[in-house]
C-alpha positions in Angstrom: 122.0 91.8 105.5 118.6 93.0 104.1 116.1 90.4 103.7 115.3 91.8 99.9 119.1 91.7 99.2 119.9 88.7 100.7 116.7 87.3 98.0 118.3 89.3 95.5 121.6 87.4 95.8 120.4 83.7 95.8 118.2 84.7 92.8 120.7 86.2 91.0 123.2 83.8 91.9 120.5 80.8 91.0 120.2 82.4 87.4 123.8 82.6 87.2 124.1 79.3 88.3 122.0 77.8 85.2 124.1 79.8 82.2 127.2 77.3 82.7 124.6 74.6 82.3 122.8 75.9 79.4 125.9 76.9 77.6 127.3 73.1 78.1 124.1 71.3 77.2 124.3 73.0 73.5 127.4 71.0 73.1 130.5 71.6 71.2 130.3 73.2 67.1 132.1 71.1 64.7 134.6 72.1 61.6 130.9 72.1 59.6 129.5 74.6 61.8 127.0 71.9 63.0 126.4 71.5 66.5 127.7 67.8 67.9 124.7 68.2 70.4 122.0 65.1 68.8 118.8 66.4 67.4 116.0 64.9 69.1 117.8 66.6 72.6 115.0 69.2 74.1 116.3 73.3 73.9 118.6 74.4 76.4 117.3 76.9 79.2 117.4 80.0 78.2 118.5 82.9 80.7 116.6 85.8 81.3 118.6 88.5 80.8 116.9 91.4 81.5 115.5 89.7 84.5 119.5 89.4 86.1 119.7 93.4 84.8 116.9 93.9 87.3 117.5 92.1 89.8 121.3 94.2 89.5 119.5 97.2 89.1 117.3 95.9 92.2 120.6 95.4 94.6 121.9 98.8 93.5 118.8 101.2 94.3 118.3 99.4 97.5 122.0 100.3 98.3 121.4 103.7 97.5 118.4 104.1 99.4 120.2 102.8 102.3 122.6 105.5 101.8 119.9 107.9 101.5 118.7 106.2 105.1 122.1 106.8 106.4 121.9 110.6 105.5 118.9 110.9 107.6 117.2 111.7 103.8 114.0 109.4 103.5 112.9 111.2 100.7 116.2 110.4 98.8 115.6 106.8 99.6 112.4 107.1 98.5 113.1 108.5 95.0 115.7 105.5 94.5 113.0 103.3 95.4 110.8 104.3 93.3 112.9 104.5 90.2 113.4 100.7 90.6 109.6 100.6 90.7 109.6 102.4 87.1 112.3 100.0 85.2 110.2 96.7 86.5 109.9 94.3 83.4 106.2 94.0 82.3 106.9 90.7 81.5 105.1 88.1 84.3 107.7 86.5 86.5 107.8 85.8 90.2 110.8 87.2 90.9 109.7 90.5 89.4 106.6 90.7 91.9 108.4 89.5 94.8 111.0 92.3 94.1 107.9 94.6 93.5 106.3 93.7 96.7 109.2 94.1 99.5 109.6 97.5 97.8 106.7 98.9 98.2 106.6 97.6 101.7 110.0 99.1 102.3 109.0 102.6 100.6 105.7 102.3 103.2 107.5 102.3 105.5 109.6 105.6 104.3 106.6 107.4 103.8 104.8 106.5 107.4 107.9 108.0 109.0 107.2 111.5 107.3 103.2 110.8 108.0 102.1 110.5 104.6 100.3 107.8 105.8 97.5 107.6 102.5 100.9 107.4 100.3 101.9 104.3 102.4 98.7 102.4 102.6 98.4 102.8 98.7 102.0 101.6 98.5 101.0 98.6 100.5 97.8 98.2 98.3 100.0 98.1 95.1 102.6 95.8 96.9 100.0 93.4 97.9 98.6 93.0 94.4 102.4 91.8 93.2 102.0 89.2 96.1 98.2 88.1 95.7 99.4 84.6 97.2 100.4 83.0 100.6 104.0 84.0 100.7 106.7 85.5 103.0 106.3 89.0 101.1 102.8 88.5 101.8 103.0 88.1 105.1 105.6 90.9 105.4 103.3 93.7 103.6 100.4 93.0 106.1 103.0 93.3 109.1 104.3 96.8 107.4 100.7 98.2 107.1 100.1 97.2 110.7 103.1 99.4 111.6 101.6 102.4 109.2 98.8 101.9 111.3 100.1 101.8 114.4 101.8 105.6 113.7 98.9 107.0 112.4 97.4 106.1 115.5 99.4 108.0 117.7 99.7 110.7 115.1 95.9 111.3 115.6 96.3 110.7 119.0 98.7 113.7 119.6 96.6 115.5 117.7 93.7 115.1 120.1 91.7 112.6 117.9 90.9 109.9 120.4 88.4 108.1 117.9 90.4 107.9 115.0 93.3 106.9 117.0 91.0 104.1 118.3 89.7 103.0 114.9 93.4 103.0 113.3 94.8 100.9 116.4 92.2 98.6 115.6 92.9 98.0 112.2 96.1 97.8 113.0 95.9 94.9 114.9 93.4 93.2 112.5 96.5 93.9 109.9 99.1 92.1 112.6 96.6 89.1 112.8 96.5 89.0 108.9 100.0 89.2 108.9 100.3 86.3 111.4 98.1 83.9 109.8 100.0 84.5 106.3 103.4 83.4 108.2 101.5 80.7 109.8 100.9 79.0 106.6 104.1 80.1 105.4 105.9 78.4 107.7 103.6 75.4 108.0 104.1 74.9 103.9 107.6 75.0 105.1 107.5 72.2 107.6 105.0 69.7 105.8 107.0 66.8 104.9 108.4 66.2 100.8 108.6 62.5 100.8 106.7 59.5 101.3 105.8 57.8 104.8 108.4 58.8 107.7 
């Protein structure tokens, strides 16, 4: 499964997760049309709706741009991706950007593949403003703009363009290094120990 989808999933399944609990903690209403639940008990959580529409929404355009993918029609897969780029909630949430992010790094990579490699490097621009801190998507974005390098490379190396060829394979690499020191901390967040002395 997709990395984004799998996210999708556990996020929307996390969210889903908490409207049981929120329902129950409001507690029963009595014959008075009071609720049972005592006053001085904080508010319930409150479920973001339009964030579990997205994240829907999210799951479906990615499915259709893999169908797209599997038509050999990038440009189909692109247009879904970028519709799911236009309905993003302008309200903050993590979620949101982290959706926002691996898109753009997937539509990067669409656009590289037909050589519009400008389009792509702004995608991963954008995408890397959604993810401003140390994170997986991050880390991913800087590995897809080393790849968008890496094609433009050899594109301007077929075309004769030793230099530019040269200069692009070196940022390239410098964006594989960033990429690799983003994981790094990634994964040593990961590993740093929750509790007290072992």
């Amino acid at each position: 499964m997709n990395p984004l989808r799998s996210l999708l999933f556990g996020l929307a399944l996390g969210l889903l997760c908490v409207m049981p609990w929120a329902c129950a903690k409001r507690g029963k209403v009595g014959p008075d049309g009071n609720s049972n639940r005592p006053a001085t008990s904080a508010p319930s959580a409150v479920v973001d709706e339009s964030l579990l529409a997205y994240l829907s929404s999210a799951r479906s355009l990615h499915h259709e741009a893999d169908l797209y993918e599997d038509k050999n029609d990038p440009r189909g897969a692109i247009g879904a991706l970028e519709r799911l780029l236009a309905i993003a909630p302008t309200k903050p949430s993590p979620e949101v950007d982290e959706v926002v992010a691996d898109t753009r790094a997937r539509l990067a990579e669409l656009r590289s593949e037909l050589g519009d490699f400008d389009a792509a490097l702004q995608d991963i621009t954008l995408g890397l403003k959604a993810a401003p801190a140390v994170s997986y998507f991050r880390g991913h974005l800087l590995e897809v703009k080393g790849l968008v390098l890496q094609k433009r490379a050899q594109a301007l190396a077929d075309k004769g363009d030793a230099e530019g060829a040269k200069k692009a394979k070196d940022e390239a690499m410098t964006a594989f290094e960033e990429a690799v020191a983003v994981q790094g901390e990634v994964i040593k967040k990961g590993s740093a120990p929750t509790g007290g002395p072992p």
